[in-house]
Phi, psi and omega in degrees: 000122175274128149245122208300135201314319175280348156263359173285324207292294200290336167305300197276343168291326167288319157295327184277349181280342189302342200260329214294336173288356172288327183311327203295307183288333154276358151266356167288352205255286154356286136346287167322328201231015174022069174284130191241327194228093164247158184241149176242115181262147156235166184297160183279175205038064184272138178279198193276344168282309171315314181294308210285306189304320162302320193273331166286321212291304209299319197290294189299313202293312168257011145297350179247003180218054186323349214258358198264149167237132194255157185241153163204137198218166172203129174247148222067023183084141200269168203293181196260328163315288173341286189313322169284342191278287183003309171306336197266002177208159201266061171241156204237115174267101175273165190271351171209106202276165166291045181319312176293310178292317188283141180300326187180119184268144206220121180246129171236150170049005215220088198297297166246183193244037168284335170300002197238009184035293180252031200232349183292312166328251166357304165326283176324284161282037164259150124212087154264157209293134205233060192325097204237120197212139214185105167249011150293174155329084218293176193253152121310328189261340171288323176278358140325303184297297191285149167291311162257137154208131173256109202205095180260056213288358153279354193289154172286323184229169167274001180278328175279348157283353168274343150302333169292325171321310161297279184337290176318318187262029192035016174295130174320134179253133185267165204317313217303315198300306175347297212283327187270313172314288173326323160327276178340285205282308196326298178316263198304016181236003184069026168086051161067045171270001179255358199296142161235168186316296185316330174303264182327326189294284185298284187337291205281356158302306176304318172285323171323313152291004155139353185278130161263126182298331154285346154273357162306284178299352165271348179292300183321353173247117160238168195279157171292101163315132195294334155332306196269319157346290170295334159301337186294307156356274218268003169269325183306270240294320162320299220287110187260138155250119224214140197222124208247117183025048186075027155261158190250111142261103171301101189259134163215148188246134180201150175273340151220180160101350200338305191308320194276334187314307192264355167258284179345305176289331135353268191310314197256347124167017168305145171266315193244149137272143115225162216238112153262129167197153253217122189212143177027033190082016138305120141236157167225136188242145154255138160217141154248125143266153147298162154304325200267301189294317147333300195294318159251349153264357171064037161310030207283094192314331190278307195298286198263004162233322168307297185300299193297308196320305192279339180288324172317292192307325214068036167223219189206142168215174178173208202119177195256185206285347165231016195173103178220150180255156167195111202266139168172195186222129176164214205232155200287314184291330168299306217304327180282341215266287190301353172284326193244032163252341194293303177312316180273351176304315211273300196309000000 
């Protein structure tokens, strides 16, 4: 069946108008609460749809609520990526947001609220109204938590719902917002190999607006630290492999980098990863799939691996359908054991 350019036009305004209307209840909500003070969070160590995604939410909310004054932190400090995109836009990160002062907490990108690490506590026994935008897999406990939750597991990134919140509110999107939006989905779609139409639909809005896009994707490649390098190293070097109904899994251990560990092992022909490592009594684990493994077991890592692990840890986890996290407390070897009976469960 062929469609024609103006019902593909009205399919996709109607899927982005169900979340974009949603923004109408958080400035109804804001209003209500005659709000003067929000702090905007990110997950720790936050990439760029996170930093990004914040920093456009905060650029829109005063231009239509000028009278608001906003904060926006990520705890424990943004990626080491992050921190280098920062520059190219005039946004300001604090290092202890007013949590106790603010008016309304703005969770962005941010699946639970473990991701927030020592600000989780502060939440928790906050009440204040608590505003959640997301495009993983929702959570339970988090939407217990929120007043609002906006959760858009088609969106590619959390930067394309916040281009709807423009679209939706006719605001004009400026060079700076353009440029961190643009930022935002390239990173999290993998230099747009993760792209849906809808995806590619806003990317050509934005360079209309002024972003050039091959000088974008090159502030996204930095060369690699020899830290990390080695970490990668020594995750190889770790790596029990275990074969699951013709699939390859890699268990690995590292105290940083899980994430990069676990894309790395990816990359060299693992279908599932996972990277565990153990920081102030803690853990965190990254787990990565292929696509193909996604594709044919219907495997949804932040959902259906993520979640129970962390309900397991006595933490929380959650993530999208190929690169998903879990913060929590226990021993590196349960963590393997209940990672690939979860996996056999499922196949």
């Amino acid at each position: 069946m062929i469609i024609s350019v103006k019902v593909f036009k009205s399919l996709y305004d109607k899927t982005i108008r169900k979340t974009a209307m949603q923004f109408k209840k958080i400035l109804n909500l804001l209003a209500q609460i005659n709000a003067n003070l929000i702090s905007i969070l990110c997950h720790h160590n936050a990439d760029p749809d996170a930093i990004f995604s914040a920093y456009a939410m905060s650029t829109l909310l005063k231009v239509i609520m000028p009278q608001l004054k906003i904060e926006v932190a990520a705890a424990q400090g943004a990626s080491k990526l992050s921190t280098h995109l920062i520059n190219q836009i005039p946004l300001e990160l604090v290092d202890m947001p007013s949590l106790e002062k603010a008016d309304a907490i703005l969770l962005v990108d941010t699946n639970t609220i473990h991701q927030l690490e020592e600000w989780k506590t502060l939440i928790e026994e906050s009440n204040k109204p608590i505003i959640v935008i997301d495009h993983h897999a929702t959570h339970p406990d988090t939407e217990n938590l929120a007043s609002i939750y906006i959760a858009d597991e088609e969106a590619s990134s959390t930067c394309e719902i916040i281009y709807d919140f423009f679209k939706e509110s006719k605001m004009p999107i400026s060079e700076n917002v353009a440029l961190a939006l643009f930022l935002g989905i390239a990173y999290d779609t993998k230099h747009f190999a993760l792209a849906t139409s809808r995806t590619f639909r806003v990317v050509a809005d934005l360079v209309k607006t002024g972003v050039n896009a091959k000088g974008a994707l090159s502030l996204l490649s930095m060369p690699m630290d020899l830290s990390e390098r080695i970490a990668r190293l020594r995750a190889v070097q770790r790596t029990k492999i275990k074969k699951l109904d013709g699939y390859l899994l890699a268990l690995s251990h590292l105290s940083t980098y899980q994430a990069s560990a676990a894309r790395a092992l990816i990359y060299i022909g693992a279908d599932v990863a996972v990277v565990a490592g153990e920081k102030n009594g803690s853990l965190r684990i990254s787990i990565r799939a292929n696509e193909d493994f996604f594709k044919q077991t219907k495997i949804h890592l932040g959902r259906d691996i993520a979640k129970p692990l962390g309900e397991y840890l006595d933490g929380m986890g959650g993530g999208h359908p190929t690169a998903a996290g879990v913060n929590g407390k226990g021993d590196i070897e349960s963590v393997f054991t209940k990672c690939v009976n979860l996996i056999k469960e499922r196949i």
